[in-house]
C-alpha positions as CSV (number, residue, x, y, z in Angstrom):
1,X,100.5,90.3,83.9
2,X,99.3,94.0,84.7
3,X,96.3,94.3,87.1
4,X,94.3,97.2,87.5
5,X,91.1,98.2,89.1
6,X,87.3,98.8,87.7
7,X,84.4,100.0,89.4
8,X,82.2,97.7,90.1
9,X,78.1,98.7,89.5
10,X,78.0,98.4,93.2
11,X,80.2,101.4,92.9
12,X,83.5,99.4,94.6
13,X,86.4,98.9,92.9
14,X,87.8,95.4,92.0
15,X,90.8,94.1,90.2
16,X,90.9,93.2,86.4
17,X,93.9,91.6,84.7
18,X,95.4,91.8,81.0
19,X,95.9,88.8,79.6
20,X,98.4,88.1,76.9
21,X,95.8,88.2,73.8
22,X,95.0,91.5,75.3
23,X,91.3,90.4,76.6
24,X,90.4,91.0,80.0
25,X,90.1,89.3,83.0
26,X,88.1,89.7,86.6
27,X,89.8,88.5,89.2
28,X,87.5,86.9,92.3
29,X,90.9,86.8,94.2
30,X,91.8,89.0,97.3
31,X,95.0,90.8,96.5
32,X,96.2,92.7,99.7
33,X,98.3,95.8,98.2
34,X,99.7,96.4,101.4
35,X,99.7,94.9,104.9
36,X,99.6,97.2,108.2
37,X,102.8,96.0,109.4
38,X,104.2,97.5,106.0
39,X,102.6,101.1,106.4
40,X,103.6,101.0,110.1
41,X,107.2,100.1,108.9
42,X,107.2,103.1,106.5
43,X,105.4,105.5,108.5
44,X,108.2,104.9,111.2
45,X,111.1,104.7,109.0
46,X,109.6,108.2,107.6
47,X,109.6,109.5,110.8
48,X,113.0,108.8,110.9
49,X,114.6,110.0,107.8
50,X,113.0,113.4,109.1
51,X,115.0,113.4,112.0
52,X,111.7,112.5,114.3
53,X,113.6,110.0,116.2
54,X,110.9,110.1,119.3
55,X,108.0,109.6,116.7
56,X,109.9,107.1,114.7
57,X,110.6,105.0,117.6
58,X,106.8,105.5,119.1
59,X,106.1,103.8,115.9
60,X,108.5,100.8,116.1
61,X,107.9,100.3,119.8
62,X,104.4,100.3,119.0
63,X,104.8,97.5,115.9
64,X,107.3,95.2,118.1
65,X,105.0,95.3,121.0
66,X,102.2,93.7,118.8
67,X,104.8,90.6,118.0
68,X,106.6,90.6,121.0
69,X,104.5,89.7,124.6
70,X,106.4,91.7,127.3
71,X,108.5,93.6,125.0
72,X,109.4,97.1,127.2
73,X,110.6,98.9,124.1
74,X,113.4,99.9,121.7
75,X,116.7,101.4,123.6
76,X,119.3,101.7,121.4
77,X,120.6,104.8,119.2
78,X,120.0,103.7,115.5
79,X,116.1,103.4,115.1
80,X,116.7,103.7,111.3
81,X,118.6,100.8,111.5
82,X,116.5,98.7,114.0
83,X,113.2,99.8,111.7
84,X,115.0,98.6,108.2
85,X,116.2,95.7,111.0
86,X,112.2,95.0,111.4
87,X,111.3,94.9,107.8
88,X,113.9,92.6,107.0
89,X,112.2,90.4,109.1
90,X,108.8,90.9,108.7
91,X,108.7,90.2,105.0
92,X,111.2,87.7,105.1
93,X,108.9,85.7,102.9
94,X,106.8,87.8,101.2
95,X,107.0,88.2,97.6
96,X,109.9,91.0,96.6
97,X,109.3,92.9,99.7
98,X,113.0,92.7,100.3
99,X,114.1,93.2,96.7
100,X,111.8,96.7,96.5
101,X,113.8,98.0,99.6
102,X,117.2,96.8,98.6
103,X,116.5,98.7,95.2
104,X,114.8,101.8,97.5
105,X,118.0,101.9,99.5
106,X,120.6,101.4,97.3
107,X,121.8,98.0,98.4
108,X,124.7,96.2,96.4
109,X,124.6,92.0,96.5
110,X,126.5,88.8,96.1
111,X,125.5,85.7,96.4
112,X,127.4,82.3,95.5
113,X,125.7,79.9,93.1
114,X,126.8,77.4,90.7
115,X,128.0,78.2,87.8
116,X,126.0,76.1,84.7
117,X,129.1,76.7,82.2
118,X,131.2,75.6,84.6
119,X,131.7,72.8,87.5
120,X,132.4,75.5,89.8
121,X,130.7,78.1,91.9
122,X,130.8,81.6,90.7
123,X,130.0,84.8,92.9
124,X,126.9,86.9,90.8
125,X,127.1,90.8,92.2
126,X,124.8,93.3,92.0
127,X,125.6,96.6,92.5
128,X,123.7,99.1,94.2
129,X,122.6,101.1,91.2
130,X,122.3,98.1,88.6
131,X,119.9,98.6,85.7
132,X,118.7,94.5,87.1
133,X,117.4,96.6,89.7
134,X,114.5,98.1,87.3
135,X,112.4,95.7,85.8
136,X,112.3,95.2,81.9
137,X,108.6,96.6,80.3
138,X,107.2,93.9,78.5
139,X,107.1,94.3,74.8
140,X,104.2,93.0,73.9
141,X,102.0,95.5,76.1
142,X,103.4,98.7,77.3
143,X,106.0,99.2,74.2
144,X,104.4,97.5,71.3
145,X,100.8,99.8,72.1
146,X,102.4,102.8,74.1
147,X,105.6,103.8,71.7
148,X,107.8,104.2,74.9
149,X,111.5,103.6,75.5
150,X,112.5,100.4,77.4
151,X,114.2,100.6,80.8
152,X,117.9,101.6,80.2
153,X,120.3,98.3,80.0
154,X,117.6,96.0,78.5
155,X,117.2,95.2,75.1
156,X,113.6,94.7,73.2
């Protein structure tokens, strides 16, 4: 459900949540919007993408030596690759870390799964530019109260 922050009247702010009937919520819970390991991540693979390869790799040397004890540093070519390498692992489990940066980078997928018409296994693809890769709005907020167009590819 969509989350938002209010200020509190100790002037900090604090989630709320929509519920379905429309009411709203407060949440007591601790939602961390995004971890240091994930803004050192960015912040080096920004360096990068600007062609500030010694700042880029300051910044990954700096973020493996925190995991690593006695890691000396980073001494191959591709530091793009080795950052985007990082994240991969870092957020292995975190929830759609890795589906936000295969949709940021453009990544196509296939993955084998049964197939539930079949007995067999069928291979599902999704292409780097697939309309899965943005999220339907949910009719009954944002389109039912807002009058805006759905995502392209999904039907309301």
């Amino acid at each position: 459900l969509p989350v938002f922050f209010k200020e509190g009247e100790n002037g900090k702010p604090y989630f709320v949540k929509l519920q379905s009937s429309g009411d709203v919520d407060d949440c007591n819970e601790t939602h961390p919007l995004f971890r240091m390991s994930d803004l050192l991540l960015t912040e080096a693979e920004a360096k990068a993408r600007q062609n500030d390869i010694d700042g880029a790799r300051a910044l990954l040397n700096d973020f493996k030596s925190s995991k690593i004890p006695g890691y000396t540093g980073y001494v191959g070519n591709d530091v793009l690759d080795e950052i985007l390498r990082e994240r991969r692992k870092e957020f292995v489990l975190e929830e759609q870390m890795r589906w936000l940066d295969m949709k940021r980078l453009g990544v196509a997928v296939s993955r084998d799964a049964n197939d539930d018409e079949s007995t067999g296994v069928s291979t599902y693809t999704l292409e780097a530019n697939d309309y899965r890769y943005a999220l339907p709005i949910p009719v009954e907020y944002e389109l039912q109260y807002n009058n805006i167009q759905q995502n392209p590819g999904w039907k309301h």
